[in-house]
C-alpha positions as CSV (number, residue, x, y, z in Angstrom):
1,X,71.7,54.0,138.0
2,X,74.3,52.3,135.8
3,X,74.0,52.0,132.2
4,X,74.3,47.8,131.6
5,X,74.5,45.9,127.7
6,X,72.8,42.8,127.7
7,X,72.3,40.3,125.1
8,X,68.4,38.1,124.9
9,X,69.8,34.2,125.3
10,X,66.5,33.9,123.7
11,X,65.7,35.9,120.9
12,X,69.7,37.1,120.2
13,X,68.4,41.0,120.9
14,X,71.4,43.5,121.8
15,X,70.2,46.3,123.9
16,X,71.1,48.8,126.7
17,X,69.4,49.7,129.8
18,X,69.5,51.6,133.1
19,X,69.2,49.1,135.8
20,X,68.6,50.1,139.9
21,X,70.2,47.6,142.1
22,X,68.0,44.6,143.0
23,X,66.1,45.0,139.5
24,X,66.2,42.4,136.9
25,X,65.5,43.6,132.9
26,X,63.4,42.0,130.7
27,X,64.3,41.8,126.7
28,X,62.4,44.5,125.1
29,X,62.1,42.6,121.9
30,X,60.6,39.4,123.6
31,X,60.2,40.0,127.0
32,X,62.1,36.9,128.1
33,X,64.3,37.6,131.8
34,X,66.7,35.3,130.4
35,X,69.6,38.1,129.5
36,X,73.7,37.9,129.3
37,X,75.5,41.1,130.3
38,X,77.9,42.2,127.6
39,X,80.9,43.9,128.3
40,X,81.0,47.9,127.5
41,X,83.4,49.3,125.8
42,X,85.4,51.9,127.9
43,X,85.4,55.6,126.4
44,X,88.8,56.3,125.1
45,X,91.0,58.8,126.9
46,X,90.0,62.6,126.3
47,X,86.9,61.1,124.2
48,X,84.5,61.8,126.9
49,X,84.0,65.6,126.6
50,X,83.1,65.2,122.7
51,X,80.5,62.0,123.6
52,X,79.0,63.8,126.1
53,X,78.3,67.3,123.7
54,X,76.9,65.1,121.1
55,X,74.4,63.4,123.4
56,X,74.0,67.1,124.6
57,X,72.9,67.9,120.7
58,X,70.8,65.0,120.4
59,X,68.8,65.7,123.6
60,X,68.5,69.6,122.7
61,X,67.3,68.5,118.9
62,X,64.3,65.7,121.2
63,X,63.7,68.8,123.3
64,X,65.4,66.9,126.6
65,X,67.0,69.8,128.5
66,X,67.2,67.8,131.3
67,X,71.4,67.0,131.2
68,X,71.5,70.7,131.2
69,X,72.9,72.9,134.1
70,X,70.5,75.9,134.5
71,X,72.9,78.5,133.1
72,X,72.9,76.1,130.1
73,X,69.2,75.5,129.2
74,X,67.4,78.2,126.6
75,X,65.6,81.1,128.0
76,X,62.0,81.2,127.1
């Protein structure tokens, strides 16, 4: 599932969401349907590897283990 930024035409709320083909989002802030889709900034080159080991930390800190390969998760 892609990871879309959408704007409330209603309310003004910025948000982000994982959205299956065929689904429409609702505003989380005032459930309204009526949403723009913002453009996403692109991840700069050789960025990537540093985003994705701090979302790693952040996860590991909430207990998500879930972006982890099995070699990579803690034993216990």
């Amino acid at each position: 599932m892609p990871l879309y930024s959408y704007r409330c035409n209603d309310c003004g709320h910025g948000f982000e969401t994982l959205v299956r083909s065929g689904d429409t989002p609702a505003c989380p802030s005032c459930g309204s349907a009526g949403l723009s889709r913002q453009m996403s900034n692109v991840a700069p080159e050789g960025k990537s590897g540093a985003v994705v080991q701090s979302a790693r930390r952040m996860a590991a800190k909430q207990g998500h283990f879930s972006n982890y390969g099995r070699s990579e998760r803690p034993k216990g």
